[in-house]
C-alpha positions in Angstrom: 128.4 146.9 177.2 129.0 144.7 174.4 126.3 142.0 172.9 127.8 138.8 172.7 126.2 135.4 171.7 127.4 132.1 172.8 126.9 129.9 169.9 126.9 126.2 170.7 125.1 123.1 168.7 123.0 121.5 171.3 121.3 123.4 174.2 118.5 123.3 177.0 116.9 120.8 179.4 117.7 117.8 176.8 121.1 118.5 176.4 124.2 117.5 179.1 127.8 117.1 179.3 130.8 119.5 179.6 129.9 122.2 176.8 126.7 123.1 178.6 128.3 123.3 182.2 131.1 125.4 180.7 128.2 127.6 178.3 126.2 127.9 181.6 129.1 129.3 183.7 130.1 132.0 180.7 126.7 133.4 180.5 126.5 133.7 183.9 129.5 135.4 184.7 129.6 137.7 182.0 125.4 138.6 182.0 125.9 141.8 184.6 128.4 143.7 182.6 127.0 142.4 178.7 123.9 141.7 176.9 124.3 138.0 176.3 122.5 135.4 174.2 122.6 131.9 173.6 122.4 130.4 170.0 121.3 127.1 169.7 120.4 124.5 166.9 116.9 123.0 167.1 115.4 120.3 165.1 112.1 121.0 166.3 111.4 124.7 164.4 111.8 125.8 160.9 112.6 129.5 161.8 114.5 131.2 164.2 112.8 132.1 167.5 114.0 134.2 170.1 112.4 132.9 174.1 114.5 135.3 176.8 118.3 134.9 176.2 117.9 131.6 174.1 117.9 131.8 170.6 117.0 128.4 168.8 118.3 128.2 164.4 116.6 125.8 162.2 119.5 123.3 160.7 117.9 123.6 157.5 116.8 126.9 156.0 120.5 128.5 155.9 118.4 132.1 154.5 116.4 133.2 157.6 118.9 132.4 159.7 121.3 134.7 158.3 119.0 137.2 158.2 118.0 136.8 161.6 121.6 136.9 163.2 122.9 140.1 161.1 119.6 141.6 162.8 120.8 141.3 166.4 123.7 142.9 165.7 126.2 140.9 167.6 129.5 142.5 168.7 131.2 138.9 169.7 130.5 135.3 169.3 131.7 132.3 170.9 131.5 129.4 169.0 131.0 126.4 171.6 132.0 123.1 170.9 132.3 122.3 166.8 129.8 122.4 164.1 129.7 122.7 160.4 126.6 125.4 160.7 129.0 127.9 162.1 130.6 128.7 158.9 127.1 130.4 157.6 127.3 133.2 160.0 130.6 134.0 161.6 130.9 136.8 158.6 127.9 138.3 160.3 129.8 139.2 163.8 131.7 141.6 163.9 134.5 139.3 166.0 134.4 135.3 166.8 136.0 133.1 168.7 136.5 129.7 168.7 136.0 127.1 171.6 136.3 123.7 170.2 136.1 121.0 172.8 138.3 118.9 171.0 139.5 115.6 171.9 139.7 114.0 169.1 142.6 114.4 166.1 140.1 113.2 163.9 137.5 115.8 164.0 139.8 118.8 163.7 140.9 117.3 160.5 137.7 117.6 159.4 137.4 120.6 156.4 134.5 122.3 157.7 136.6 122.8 160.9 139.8 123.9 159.2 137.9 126.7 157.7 136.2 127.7 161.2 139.7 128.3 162.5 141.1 129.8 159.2 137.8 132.4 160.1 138.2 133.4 164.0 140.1 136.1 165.6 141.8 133.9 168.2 140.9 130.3 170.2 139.9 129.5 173.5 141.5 126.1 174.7 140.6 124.4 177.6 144.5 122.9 178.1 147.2 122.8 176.4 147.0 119.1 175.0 143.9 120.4 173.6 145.7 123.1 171.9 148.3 120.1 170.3 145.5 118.3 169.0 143.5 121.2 166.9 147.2 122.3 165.9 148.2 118.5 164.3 145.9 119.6 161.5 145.6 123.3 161.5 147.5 126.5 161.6 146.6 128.4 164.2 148.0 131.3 162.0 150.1 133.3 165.8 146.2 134.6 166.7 145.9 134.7 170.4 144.7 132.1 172.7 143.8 131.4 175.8 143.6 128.1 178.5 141.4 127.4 181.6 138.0 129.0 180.9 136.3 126.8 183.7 136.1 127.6 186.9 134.7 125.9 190.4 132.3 127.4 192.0 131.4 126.8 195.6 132.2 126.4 198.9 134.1 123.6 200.8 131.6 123.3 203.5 129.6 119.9 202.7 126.0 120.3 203.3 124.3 116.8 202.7 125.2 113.6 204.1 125.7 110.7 202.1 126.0 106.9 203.2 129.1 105.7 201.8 131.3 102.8 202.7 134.5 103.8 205.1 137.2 103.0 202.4 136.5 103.7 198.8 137.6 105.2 195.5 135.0 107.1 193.6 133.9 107.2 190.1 131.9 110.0 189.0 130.4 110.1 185.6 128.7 108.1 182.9 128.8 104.7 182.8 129.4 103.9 179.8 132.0 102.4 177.2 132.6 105.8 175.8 134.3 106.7 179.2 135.9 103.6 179.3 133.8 102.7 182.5 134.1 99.1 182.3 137.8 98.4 181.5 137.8 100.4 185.5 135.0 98.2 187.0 136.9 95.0 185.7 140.7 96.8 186.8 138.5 97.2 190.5 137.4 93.4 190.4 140.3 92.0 189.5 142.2 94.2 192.3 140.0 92.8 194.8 140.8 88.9 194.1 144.6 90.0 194.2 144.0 92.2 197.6 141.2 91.3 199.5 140.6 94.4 201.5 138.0 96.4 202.7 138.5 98.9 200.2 135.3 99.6 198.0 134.3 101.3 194.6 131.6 103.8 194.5 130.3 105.1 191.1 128.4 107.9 190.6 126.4 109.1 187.3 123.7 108.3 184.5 124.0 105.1 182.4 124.4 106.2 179.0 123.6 104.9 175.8 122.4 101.7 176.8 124.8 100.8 178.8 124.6 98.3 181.8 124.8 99.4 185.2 127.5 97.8 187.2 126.8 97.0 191.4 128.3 94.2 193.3 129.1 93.4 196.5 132.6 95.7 195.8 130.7 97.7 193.4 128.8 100.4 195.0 126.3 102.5 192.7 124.6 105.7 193.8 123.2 106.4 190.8 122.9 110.4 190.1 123.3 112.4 192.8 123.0 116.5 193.1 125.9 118.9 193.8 125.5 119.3 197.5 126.3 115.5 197.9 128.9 115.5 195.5 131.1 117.7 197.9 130.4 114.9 200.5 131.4 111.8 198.6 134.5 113.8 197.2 135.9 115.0 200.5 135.5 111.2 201.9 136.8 109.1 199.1 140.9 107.8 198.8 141.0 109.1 195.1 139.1 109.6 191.8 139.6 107.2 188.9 138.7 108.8 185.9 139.5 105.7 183.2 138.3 107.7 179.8 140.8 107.7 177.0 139.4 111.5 175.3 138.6 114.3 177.5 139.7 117.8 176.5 139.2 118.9 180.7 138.1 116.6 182.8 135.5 118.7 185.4 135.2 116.1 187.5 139.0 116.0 188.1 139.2 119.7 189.2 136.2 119.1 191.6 138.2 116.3 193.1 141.5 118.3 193.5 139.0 121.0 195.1 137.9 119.0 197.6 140.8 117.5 198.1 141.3 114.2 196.7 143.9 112.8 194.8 142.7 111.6 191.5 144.2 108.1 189.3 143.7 108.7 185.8 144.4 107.0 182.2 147.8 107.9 181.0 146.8 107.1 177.5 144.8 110.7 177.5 147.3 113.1 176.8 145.1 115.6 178.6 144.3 113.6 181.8 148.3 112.4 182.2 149.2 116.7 181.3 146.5 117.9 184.4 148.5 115.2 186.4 151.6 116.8 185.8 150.9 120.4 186.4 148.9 120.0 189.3 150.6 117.7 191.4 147.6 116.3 192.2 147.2 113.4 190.3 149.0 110.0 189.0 148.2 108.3 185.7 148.2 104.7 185.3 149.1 102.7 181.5 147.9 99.3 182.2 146.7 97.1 185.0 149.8 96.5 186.9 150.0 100.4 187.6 146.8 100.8 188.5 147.4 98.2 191.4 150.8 99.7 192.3 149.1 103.2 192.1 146.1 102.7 193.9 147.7 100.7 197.0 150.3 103.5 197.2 147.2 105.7 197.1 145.5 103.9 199.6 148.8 103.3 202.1 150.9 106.6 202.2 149.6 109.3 203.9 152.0 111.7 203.2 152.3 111.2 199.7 148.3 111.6 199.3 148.8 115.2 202.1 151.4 116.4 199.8 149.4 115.9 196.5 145.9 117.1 198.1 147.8 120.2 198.9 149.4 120.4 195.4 146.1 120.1 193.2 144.1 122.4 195.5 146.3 125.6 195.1 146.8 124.6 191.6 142.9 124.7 191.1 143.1 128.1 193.1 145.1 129.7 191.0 144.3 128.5 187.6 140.4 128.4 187.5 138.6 130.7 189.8 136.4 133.1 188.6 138.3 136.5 188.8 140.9 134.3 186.5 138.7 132.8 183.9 137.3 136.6 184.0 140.3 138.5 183.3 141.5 135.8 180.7 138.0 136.4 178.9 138.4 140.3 178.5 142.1 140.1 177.9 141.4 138.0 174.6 138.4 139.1 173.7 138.7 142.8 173.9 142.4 143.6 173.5 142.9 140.4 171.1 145.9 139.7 173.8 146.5 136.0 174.5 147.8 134.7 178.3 148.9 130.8 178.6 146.7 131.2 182.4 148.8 128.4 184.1 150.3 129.6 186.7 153.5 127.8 188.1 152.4 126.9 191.5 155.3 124.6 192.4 153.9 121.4 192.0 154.5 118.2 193.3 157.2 116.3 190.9 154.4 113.3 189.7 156.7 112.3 187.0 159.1 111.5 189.9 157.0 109.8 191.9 155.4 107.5 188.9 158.6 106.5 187.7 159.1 104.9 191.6 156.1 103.5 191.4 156.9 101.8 188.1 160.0 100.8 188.7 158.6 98.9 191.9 156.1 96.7 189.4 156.8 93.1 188.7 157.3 92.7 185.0 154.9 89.9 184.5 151.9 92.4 185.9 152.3 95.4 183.6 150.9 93.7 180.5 148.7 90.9 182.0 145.4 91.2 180.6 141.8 90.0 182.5 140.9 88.5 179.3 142.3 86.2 177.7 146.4 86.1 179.4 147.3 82.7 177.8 150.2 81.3 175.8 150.4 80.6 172.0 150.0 77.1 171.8 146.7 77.3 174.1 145.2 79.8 172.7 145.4 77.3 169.6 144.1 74.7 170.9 141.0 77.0 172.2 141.0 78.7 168.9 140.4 74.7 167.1 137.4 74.4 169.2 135.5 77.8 167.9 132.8 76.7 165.3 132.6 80.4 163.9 135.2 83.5 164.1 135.5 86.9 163.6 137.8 89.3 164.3 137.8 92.2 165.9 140.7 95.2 164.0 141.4 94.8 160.1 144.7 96.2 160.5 147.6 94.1 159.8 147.4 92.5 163.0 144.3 91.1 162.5 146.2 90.0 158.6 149.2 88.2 160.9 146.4 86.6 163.1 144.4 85.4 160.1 147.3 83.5 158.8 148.7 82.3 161.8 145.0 80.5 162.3 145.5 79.6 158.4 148.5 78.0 158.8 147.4 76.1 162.1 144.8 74.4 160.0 141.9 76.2 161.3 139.5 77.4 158.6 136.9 79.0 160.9 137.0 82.7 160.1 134.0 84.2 158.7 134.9 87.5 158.8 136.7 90.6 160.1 134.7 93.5 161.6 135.7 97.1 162.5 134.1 99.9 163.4 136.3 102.1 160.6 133.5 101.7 157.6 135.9 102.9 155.6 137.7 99.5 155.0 136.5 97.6 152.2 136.8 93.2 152.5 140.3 92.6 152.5 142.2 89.4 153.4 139.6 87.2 151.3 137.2 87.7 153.7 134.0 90.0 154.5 134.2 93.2 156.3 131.6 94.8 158.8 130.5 97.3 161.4 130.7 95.0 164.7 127.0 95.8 165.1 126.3 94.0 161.4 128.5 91.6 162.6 126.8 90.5 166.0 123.6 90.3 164.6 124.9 87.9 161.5 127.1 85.8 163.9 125.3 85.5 167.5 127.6 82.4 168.4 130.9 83.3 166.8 133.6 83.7 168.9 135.6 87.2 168.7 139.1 87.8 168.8 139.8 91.3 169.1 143.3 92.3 168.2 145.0 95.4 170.0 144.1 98.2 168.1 144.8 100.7 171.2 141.3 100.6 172.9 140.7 96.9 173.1 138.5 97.1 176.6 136.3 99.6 174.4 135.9 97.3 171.8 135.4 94.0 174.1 132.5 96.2 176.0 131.2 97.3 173.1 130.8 93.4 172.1 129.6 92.8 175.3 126.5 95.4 174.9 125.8 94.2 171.3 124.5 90.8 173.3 128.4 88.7 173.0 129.0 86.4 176.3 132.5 86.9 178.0 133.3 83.7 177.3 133.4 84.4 173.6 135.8 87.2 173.7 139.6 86.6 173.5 142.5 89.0 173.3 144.8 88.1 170.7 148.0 89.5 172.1 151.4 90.1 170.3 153.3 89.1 173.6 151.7 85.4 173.4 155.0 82.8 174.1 155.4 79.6 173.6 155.3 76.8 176.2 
C-alpha cells in the first residue's frame, strides 16, 4: 500500500469543472488498494488542517506547510492541474507526477511551470494535443507519460425521463463566452432562418460568470440537470455541439460518444478536431458554412450517424474504462513505464468524410459572417455615420484599419482596446482593457478586427453592456462594389 496525495489548487463543494471530476474519479478508484489524500489550497486558514482525506495549505505561510507535508510522509503525488505553490514541496515526496490540464500554450510558458516539469518523474496527459502544447515550451526530458486518465462510469440504462423536443441537438455545459457558447446559439439562429425545420437546440448547464442565459422559441434551456437525466437527453439528441476553442478533454464529448451520439465540434481546438479523428465519432466544423453542411448531414443520413455512433462507442470502450485508466496508473507510477493508451479501434475515416462535406459547400457560405457581411465601400459609408470608435485588436490589422478610416476622411477613432495589457498606446492613439474601454465610451461603436476569436471578443462586448448594433466585423475579405 502506498500513500499518495492528489495535489490540486482548488477543491471542495465551491469548486467545479474538469480537474475535480477527474481528482474525484482517481481517489476513488485508487482508495481500496492506497492510503490517499487530497491536498488542497485554502484562502480561508492560515495553517494546514487535516478533516478525513482532505488536506487544506494556506497560500501564504510557505514554512508550516512544508513542515506539514514532509510529516505525512507521502510516497507519490499527483500534481492536478498547474500552480506555482507546487514547486515548495515536490522535493518533499519521494516521487511526483505531473497532470497539467493544459490548454493553453501560454500558461506552459510560464517559468514557474517550466520548472514543475524540469522536477517530476514523468506526465500524465489527458490527449495527445495536450502533450504538443506543454511540449512547444518544454522538454519533456524522454520521462514517461501517459494519456486517457478519465474514464466513464455508468450504465447505459436511462433511468429519468426528461421532456425534450422530438428533433434536437444538445449543448451541455456552461454558458458562457469562455466556451464560446454564443458564437453556437447565434450559428443555431442563423441555421433556422436558412432552414426552417423543426429541428431544435437544447442547452444544458450553469451560467457562468455573468453570463446571459439564452432561451427562445428554437432555444430550449433546461438549466442544470443531474446525471441520471443526462443519460436521457444524450441518448435522444441528433449530436452534441461542443463550440469551445480550449479544452485539453472534453468530458462531455466522451459521455456523448457513450451514449451514442455523434458529436460537432470546433475544429479550431486542436484537441476537440484530434478526439474527432481517433474516434470516428465526431466531425469538426471551421466556420459557419460547415457547421450548416455538417449539421444537415447530421441530421439527414442515417447511416453515416449508425456508422459513427458505433465508431466513438468502442473507441470510448477501449480507451477510457476503468480497468484501462487503472493499469495505465500503476504502469507509470510504479514501474516509471509509459503506454500511449490509444488503442487503434479501426475508426471511421472523419477526415474523409469532412473533406466531402467541404467540398460540397458553396464558396460564398464558408466565410460569411452573422455580423457585419458587407462590402468595403458600405461599410464606409456606415463607418462616416459613427460619432465615436474604437477598435477591437491592436495588431496590425487594427494599424491597416486605422488608416484605411484615416485616409477615408473619417477622424472618429478614440481609441484601440485589447485585452493583451501588455500593449502600450501605439498608432497615436490610447490603448485599453475593453472593460476600461466600455465604461469610458458607452456609445462608441466597436469594430473588432479578426484576431482569431472574434465571436469571443464581440460577446464579451456584448456582456460589458455594448448593443449589437454597435458591433461590426472589420473583415480582410471586404470587396469592392
Amino acid at each position: 500500500m502506498a500513500k499518495i496525495a492528489f495535489i490540486i489548487n482548488a477543491y471542495g463543494d465551491e469548486s467545479v469543472g474538469g480537474s475535480v471530476v477527474l481528482c474525484n474519479q482517481l481517489v476513488d478508484l485508487l482508495s481500496n488498494e492506497h492510503d490517499v489524500d487530497v491536498v488542497t489550497y485554502s484562502k480561508n486558514c492560515n495553517i494546514p488542517i487535516k478533516e478525513s482525506n482532505v488536506v487544506k495549505l494556506p497560500i501564504v505561510n510557505k514554512e508550516s506547510v512544508r513542515l506539514f507535508i514532509s510529516e505525512q510522509n507521502y510516497d507519490i503525488g499527483i500534481l492536478v492541474n498547474y500552480k506555482e505553490e507546487y514547486l515548495s514541496i515536490i522535493d518533499l515526496i519521494d516521487r511526483t507526477f505531473f497532470m497539467p490540464l493544459c490548454h493553453d500554450e501560454v500558461i506552459s510558458s510560464e517559468i514557474s511551470f517550466k520548472k514543475i516539469v524540469e522536477e517530476v518523474d514523468g506526465f500524465f496527459f489527458l490527449t495527445p494535443e495536450e502533450k504538443n502544447i506543454v511540449e512547444k515550451n518544454n522538454n519533456l526530458r524522454n520521462k514517461p507519460f501517459v494519456y486517457s486518465m478519465y474514464f466513464i462510469n455508468g450504465e447505459k440504462e436511462t433511468t429519468t425521463e426528461v421532456e425534450t423536443p422530438v428533433n434536437y441537438i444538445l449543448y451541455a455545459g456552461r454558458q458562457s463566452s469562455q466556451k464560446n457558447f454564443y458564437e453556437m446559439t447565434e450559428f443555431f439562429s442563423r441555421y433556422k432562418k436558412r432552414n426552417p425545420r423543426d429541428l431544435k437546440l437544447v442547452t444544458i448547464g450553469k451560467i457562468y460568470n455573468g453570463g446571459q442565459r439564452v432561451s427562445s422559441e428554437d432555444i430550449i434551456d433546461l438549466g442544470f440537470i443531474d446525471n441520471r437525466q443526462k443519460k436521457e437527453i444524450y441518448s435522444h439528441a441528433k449530436a452534441l455541439v461542443i463550440p469551445s476553442l480550449y479544452e485539453s478533454l472534453s468530458i462531455v464529448l466522451l459521455e456523448a460518444l457513450y451514449y451514442c451520439t455523434p458529436v460537432i465540434v470546433n475544429g479550431k481546438c486542436d484537441v476537440l478536431q484530434g478526439q474527432c479523428i481517433r474516434s470516428g465519432g465526431g466531425i469538426w466544423y471551421d466556420n459557419y458554412g460547415e457547421f450548416e453542411a455538417i449539421l444537415n448531414r447530421i441530421t439527414e443520413d442515417k447511416e453515416l450517424v449508425d456508422q459513427m455512433v458505433r465508431s466513438g462507442y468502442q473507441y470510448v470502450k477501449n480507451v477510457y474504462s476503468r480497468e484501462k485508466v487503472l493499469e495505465r496508473f500503476n504502469r507509470l507510477v510504479f514501474e516509471l513505464k509509459g503506454d500511449d493508451g490509444l488503442d487503434n479501434i479501426n475508426a471511421v475515416d472523419i477526415c474523409k468524410i469532412k473533406q466531402d462535406i467541404k467540398s460540397s459547400i458553396n464558396e460564398t457560405d464558408l466565410n460569411s459572417p452573422s455580423f457585419g457581411g458587407i462590402n468595403y465601400r458600405r461599410f464606409i459609408r456606415s463607418a462616416k455615420l459613427m460619432n465615436q470608435i474604437v477598435i477591437v485588436g491592436g495588431g496590425n490589422v487594427g494599424g491597416q484599419l486605422l488608416s484605411s478610416l484615416e485616409n477615408e476622411g473619417i477622424q472618429t477613432v478614440v481609441a484601440f482596446a485589447d485585452n493583451n495589457s501588455t500593449i502600450n498606446d501605439k498608432y497615436g492613439k490610447r490603448f485599453m482593457r475593453i472593460p476600461a474601454a466600455v465604461q469610458e465610451y458607452p456609445e462608441a461603436y466597436y469594430i473588432v478586427t479578426p484576431i482569431g476569436h472574434e465571436w469571443e471578443i464581440i460577446y464579451q462586448l456584448v456582456e460589458e453592456g455594448v448593443p449589437k448594433d454597435h458591433i461590426e466585423i472589420y473583415s480582410l475579405e471586404f470587396h469592392e462594389e
